[in-house]
N, C-alpha and C positions, 0 to 999 in steps of 0.2 A: 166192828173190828176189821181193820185194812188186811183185806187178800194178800197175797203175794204179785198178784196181776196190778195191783193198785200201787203198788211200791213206785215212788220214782227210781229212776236208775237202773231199772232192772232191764231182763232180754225184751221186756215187749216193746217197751220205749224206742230199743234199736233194732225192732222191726221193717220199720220201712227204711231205714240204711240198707238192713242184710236183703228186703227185697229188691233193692238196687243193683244192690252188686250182684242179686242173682241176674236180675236182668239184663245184666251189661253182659257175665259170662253167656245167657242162654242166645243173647243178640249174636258172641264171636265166636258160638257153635254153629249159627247159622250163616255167616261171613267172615268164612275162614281166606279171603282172600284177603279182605281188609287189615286182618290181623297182621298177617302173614308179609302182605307189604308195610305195611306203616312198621312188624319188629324189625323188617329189615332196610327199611329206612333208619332205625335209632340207631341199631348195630354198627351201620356206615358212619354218622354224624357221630358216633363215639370213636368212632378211628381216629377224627378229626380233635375230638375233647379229649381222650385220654393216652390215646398215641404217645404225643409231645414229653407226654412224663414217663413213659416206658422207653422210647426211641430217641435219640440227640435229632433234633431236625435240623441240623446243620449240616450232616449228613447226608441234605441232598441238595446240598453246593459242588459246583465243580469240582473236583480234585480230593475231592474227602478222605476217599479209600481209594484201595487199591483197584485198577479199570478192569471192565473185562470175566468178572472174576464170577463162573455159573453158583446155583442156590449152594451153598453147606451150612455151618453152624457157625461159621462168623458171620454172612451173610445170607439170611434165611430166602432172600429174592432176589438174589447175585445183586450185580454194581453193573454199569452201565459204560460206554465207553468213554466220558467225559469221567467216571471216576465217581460217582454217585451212589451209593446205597441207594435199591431200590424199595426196602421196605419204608424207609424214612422219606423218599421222593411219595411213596402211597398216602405215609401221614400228613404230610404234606401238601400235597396235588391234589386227592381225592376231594377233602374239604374245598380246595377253589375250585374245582370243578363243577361241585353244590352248589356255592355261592351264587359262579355265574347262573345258572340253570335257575333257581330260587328266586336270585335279584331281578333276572330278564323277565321269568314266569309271574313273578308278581307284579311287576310296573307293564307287561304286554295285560294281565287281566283286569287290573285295576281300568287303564283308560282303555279296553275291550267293554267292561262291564259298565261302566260308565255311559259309553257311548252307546250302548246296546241297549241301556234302559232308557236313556235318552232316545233312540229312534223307536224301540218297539210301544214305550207307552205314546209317546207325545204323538205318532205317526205325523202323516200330512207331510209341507216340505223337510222336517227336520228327517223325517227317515229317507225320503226318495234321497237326501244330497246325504249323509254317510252312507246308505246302502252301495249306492253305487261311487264313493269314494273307495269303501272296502272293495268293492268289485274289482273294481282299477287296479287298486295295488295288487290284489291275487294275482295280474295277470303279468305282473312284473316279477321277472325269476329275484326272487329277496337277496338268492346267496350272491348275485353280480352290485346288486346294494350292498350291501352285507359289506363286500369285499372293498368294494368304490368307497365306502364312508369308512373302512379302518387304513384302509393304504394312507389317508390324507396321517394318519395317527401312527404310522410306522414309525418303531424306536420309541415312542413314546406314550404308548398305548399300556393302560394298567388293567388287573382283574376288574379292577368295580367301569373302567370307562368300554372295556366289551362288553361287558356286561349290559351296559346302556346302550350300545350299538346294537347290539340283538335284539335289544324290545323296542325295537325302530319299527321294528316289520312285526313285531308278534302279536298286537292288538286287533288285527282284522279276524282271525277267526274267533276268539271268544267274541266279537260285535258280531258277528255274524250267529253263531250258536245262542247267547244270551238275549240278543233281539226275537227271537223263534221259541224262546220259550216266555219269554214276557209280553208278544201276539196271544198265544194261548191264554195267560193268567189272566190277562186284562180284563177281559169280559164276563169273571170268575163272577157269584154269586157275593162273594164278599169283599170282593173290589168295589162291586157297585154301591153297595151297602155304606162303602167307608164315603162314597162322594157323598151320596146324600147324607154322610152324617156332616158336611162341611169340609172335609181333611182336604188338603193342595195336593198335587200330585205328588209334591216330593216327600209329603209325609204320608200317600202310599206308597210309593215306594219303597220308602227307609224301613215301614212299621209292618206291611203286608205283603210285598214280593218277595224282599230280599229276605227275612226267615226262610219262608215258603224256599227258595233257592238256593238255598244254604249248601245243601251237597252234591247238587247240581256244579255251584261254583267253584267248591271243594276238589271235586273230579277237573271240572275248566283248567284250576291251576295246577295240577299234576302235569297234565295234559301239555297244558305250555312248558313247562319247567323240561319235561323231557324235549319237546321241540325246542329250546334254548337252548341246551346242551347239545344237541345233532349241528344248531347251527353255530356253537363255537367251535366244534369242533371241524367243523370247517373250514372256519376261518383259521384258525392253527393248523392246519394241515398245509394250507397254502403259504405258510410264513408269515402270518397278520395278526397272531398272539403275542403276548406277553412273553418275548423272548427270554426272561430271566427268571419267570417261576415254571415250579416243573406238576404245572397243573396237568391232567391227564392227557389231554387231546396235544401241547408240545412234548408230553411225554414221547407219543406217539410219531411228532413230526421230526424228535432228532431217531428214533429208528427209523425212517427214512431215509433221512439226510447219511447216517452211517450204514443205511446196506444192512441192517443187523438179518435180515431174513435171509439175507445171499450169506451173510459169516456165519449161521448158525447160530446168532445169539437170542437162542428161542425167550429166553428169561423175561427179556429187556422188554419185545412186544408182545409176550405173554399179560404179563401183568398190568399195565394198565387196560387191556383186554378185558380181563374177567374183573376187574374192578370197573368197568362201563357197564359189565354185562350185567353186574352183580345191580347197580344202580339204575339200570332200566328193567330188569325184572322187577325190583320195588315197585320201583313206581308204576309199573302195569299191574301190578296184584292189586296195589291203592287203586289205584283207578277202578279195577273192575270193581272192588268191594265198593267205591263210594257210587260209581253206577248205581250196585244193584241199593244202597243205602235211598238213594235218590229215583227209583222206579221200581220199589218192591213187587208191585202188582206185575209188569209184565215180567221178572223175574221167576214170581211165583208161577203166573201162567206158562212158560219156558219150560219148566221143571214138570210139570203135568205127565 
């Protein structure tokens, strides 16, 4: 006669589900950083997806509303001197601001990580000539680049083509970082193992590094993503953004241009303020949680 342990369908079947998901919760009892950045990474990127249906985003077009006009209940984040709600310029701005930061930080890691496994496994001449290509570039201030290759795109410069300006310069350090841990891997026990089993290098790589790496890279492109955003925002600071959206960093460069700290319109560069701040606090909690994801051992010895 069949148990109740023997029944299909029953709890014991969806035992290694429920010990999953304890595992996942007991993993983000133990990196409460990681949580903590990546909820406040969605929370942001939901500004961006659900905003638009709560907020008119048309609203942070010139002349919308009334200028000028501090927080109250028609305006939760006042209006700005062109005339702009500013919560609808956040629904707005906030997301290209992501974009840039995301777009740059993915295409700087990608040919960073590329090139990085490319010189640390193959060494010999392929690493000495990007080593010290990277080297080179570091030594060239990026933001005088930076600035020289969007002036030529003044007036006609869009989020997605800064975006690609940014990740001009952003692949030398992940080549640099990703080469210094692919030195290390290489001489791994199971590296060696996979040559003599026949494998080409680039299906070690694919099949043996890059898992092994995984949150290694994960952290890489946090990493970058925040250094993509410092360096648009420089470049809009100087007048070489996308003069027509009110992504955060030209949020930034028309309280400038209008004096709002000499008038007292605290509002106006409040706000994209703590919406940078809010977005790089994320992504520093991510980082540190995928760190410690990616070097448990010296974490745990840390903590001792």
């Amino acid at each position: 006669m069949a148990t109740e342990l023997d029944l299909p369908g029953n709890a014991s079947a969806e035992r290694p589900w429920a010990q999953r998901l304890h595992d996942v919760i007991d993993y983000c009892r133990t990196n409460p950083s990681l949580v903590a950045g990546l909820g406040l990474l969605l929370i942001l990127i939901l500004v961006g997806v659900v905003g638009p249906h709560i907020v008119n985003p048309n609203l942070a077009q010139p002349t919308s509303v009334k200028p000028d006009q501090p927080p109250s209940p028609a305006y939760p984040l006042g209006s700005d001197d062109s005339g702009r709600d500013l919560i609808a310029v956040v629904v707005v701005g906030l997301p290209l601001t992501m974009e840039i930061g995301f777009v740059a930080g993915a295409i700087g890691l990608v040919v960073g990580t590329i090139l990085g496994f490319a010189a640390g496994y193959l060494g010999g001449s392929v690493d000495a000539v990007l080593r010290t290509l990277a080297d080179m570039l570091l030594t060239v201030p990026s933001l005088v680049v930076l600035v020289t290759i969007a002036a030529t795109l003044k007036g006609n410069i869009t989020i997605v083509e800064e975006a690609f300006v940014v990740s001009i310069l952003a692949w030398m350090w992940p080549l640099r970082a990703i080469r210094s841990q692919v030195l290390s891997l290489r001489d791994r026990g199971y590296v060696q193992i996979a040559k003599l089993s026949g494998m080409r290098w680039d299906e070690i790589i694919v099949r043996e590094l890059i898992p092994n790496l995984l949150p290694y890279l994960a952290a890489s492109f946090v990493t970058s993503t925040a250094a993509a955003v410092l360096a648009s925002i420089g470049l809009e600071l100087v007048g070489l953004g996308p003069q027509s959206e009110p992504d955060m960093g030209m949020t930034i460069y028309w309280v400038l241009q209008f004096n709002a700290l000499i008038r007292g319109l605290w509002w106006w560069w409040l706000t994209p303020l703590v919406c940078l701040a809010l977005f790089f606090i994320a992504l520093f909690l991510a980082s540190t949680g995928l760190d410690q994801l990616a070097n448990p051992r010296a974490h745990r010895g840390g903590n001792r």
